[in-house]
N, C-alpha and C positions, 0 to 999 in steps of 0.2 A: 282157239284162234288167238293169237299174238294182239297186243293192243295196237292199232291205228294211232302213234304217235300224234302226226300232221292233220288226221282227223277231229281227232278229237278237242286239239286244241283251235282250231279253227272252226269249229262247229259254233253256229249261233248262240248265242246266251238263253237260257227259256227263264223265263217271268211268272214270278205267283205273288199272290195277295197273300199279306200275313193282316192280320187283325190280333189286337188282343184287350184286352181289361185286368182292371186291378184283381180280380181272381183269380187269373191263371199265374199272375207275377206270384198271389200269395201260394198257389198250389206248388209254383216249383219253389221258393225258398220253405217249405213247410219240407217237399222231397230233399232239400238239401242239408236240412238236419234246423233250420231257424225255430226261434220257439221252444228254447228249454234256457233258462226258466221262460214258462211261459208269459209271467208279467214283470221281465225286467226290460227298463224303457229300452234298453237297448237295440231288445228282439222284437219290440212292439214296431221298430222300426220296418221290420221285414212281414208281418203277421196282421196290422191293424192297419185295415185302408185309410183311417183317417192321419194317419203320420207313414204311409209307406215310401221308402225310397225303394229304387230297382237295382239290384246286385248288374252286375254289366254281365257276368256270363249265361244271362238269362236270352242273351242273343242265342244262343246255339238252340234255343225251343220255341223262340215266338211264333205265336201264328202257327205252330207245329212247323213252322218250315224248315224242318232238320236238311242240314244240305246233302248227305250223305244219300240220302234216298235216292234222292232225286240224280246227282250225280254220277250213280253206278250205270245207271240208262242211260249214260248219256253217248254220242255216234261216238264211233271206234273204241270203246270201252265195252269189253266181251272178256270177263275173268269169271271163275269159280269163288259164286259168293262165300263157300266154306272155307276158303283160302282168303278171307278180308279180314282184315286189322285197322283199326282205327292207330293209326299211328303218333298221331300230333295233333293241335287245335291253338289255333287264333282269332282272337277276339278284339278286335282296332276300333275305338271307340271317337267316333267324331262330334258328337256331342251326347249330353244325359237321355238312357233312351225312358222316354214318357211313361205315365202309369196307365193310359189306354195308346190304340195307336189302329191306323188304318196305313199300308204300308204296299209297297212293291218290292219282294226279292229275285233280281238279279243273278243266275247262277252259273258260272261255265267252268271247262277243267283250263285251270291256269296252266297247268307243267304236270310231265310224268317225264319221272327220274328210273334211270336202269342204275340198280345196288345190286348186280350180279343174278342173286339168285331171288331179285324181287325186284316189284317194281314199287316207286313212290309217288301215287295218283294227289295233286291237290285240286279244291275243289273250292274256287273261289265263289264267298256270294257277298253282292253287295244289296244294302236296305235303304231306301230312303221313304220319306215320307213328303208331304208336301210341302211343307218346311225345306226340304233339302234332304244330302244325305245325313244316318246316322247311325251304321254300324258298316265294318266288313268284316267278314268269317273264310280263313284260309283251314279249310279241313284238309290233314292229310293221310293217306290213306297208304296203308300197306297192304300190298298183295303176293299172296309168297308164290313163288314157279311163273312169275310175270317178268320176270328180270333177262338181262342176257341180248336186248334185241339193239342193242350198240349204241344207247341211246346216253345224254348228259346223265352224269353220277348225282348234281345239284351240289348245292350248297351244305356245307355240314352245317346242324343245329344244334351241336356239341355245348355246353356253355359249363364250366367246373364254378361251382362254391366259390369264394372267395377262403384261402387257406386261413383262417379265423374260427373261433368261435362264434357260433350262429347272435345275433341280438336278442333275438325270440325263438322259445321254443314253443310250441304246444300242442293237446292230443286232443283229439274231435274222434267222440263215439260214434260208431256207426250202430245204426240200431238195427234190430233184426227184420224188422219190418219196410228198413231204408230204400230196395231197389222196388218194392212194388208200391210206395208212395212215387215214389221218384215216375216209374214207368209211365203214372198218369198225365205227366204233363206232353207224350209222343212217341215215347222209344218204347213199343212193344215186344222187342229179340225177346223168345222164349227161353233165352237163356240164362236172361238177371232174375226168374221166376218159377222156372219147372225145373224139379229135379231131375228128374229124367231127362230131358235134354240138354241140362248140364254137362251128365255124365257121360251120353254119348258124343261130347265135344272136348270131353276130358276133365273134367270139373268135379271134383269130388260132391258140389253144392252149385246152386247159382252163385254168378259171383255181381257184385255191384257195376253197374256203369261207368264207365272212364270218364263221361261226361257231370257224371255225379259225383265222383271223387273231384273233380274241377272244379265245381262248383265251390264244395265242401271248403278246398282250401283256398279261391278267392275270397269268399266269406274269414274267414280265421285270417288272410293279411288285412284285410279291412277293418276287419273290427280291432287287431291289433298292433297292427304297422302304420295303418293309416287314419287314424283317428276317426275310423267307423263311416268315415264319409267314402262312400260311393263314387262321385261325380269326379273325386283327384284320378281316379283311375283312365289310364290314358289310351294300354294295350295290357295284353296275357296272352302269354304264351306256355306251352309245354310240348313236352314228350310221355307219351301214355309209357310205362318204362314195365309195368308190372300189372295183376290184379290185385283186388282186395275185394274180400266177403262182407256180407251182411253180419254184425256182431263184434266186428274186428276196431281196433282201435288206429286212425291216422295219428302219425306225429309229426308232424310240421315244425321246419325250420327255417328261420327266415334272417337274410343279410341284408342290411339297407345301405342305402346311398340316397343321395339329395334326389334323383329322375327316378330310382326304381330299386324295387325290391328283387332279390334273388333267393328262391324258393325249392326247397324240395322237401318231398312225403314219402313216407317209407312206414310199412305196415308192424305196428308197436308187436302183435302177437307172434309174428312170426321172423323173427331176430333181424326186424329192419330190413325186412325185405323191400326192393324201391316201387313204388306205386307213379309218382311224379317227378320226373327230372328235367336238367334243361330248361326251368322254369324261371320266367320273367315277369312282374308286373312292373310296367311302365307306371310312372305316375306323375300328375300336379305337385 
């Protein structure tokens, strides 16, 4: 069944409680590689409750409230989940989000784009807290043999390097053990974990989270582009462009300007294959 454009984007918003505490902030920056060395102040940052700040792409777990779940059910969205790709991910930060939090997520399909032979589902959710608001999360979604139903192309998300040499380079190990840390702070796909289901999706191995490679390289601008501070961070954005495995090595490159860094990953083992493009961090 073809997706209900007009459907779906006029479909009500549905609402969920996120909760969370300073353990699950430590569980996912622990998933996202923080904490080697394990007592240099730096990492204590991310590791010891009594000096923890919150990396900001910890929006896309809180409270488990990953938007994607929820958004594939959402009215006139009827695709083959075996045909879904995580295509892109934003993260719009309106203020520092908290080390505990009692919260409201917000979540509707903003836009689906026809790219011929797919379609481009985004899946807006907005967070606030009683405070006000304080995150929104544009996930966008690929779905291949969804495309074709006459629908807007969108906006291109194209964004080239700056023709320079990078300011910073650098590599962030991925450890072998990475996506089944990672998996415990919500994203269960048996596919960052069972070989066998790898392989009948085409994977030679499980391969890492897109969401975890995210992470990985907001943490590496931060602690190196932005003088470790968290809070300058405004927005992040990417395009999931590639995989990368557990064992394998990120290299990270990074161009700065006065509002924002420009970013991308590419997987050291295998001759720089791209992992992350398209990528932005806004900042203070």
């Amino acid at each position: 069944m073809p997706i209900d454009v007009a459907k779906a984007v006029s479909a009500e918003p549905r609402s969920t409680a996120l909760t969370w505490g300073h353990k699950d902030i430590q569980l996912y920056h622990l998933g996202i590689g923080a904490g080697i060395p394990a007592t240099d102040p730096e990492e204590l940052r991310y590791t010891l409750e009594s000096k923890l700040h919150v990396l900001p792409s910890f929006a896309t777990v809180a409270g488990g409230g990953m938007a994607v779940a929820g958004g594939m059910a959402a009215p006139g969205i009827d695709v083959d989940l075996t045909a879904v790709l995580h295509g892109g991910q934003t993260v719009e930060l309106h203020r520092p989000i908290p080390l505990s939090g009692d919260a409201t997520q917000t979540s509707k399909v903003a836009a689906v784009y026809d790219k011929g032979k797919a379609a481009v589902i985004v899946l807006r959710s907005d967070v606030a807290d009683a405070d006000g608001p304080l995150w929104t999360c544009d996930t966008r979604i690929f779905a291949r043999g969804e495309g074709g139903f006459g629908g807007e192309r969108g906006p291109s998300d194209r964004v080239e390097p700056p023709a320079r040499e990078p300011d910073h380079t650098v590599e962030r190990a991925i450890r072998e053990d990475q996506a089944l840390l990672y998996r415990l702070s919500g994203d269960w796909n048996p596919l960052h974990a069972d070989p066998e289901f790898a392989k009948a999706a085409g994977f030679e191995q499980p391969i890492l989270h897109g969401l975890c490679s995210y992470g990985m390289v907001l943490k590496a601008v931060v602690d190196t582009a932005l003088d470790g501070e968290v809070t300058r961070v405004r927005s992040y954005t990417t395009r999931f462009a590639g995989v990368v495995f557990p064992g394998e090595t990120l290299r990270v490159r990074m161009w700065r300007d006065e509002t924002r860094v420009h970013v991308t990953a590419t997987a050291v083992e295998r001759d720089g294959a791209p992992v992350l493009t398209d990528t932005i961090v806004e900042h203070a």
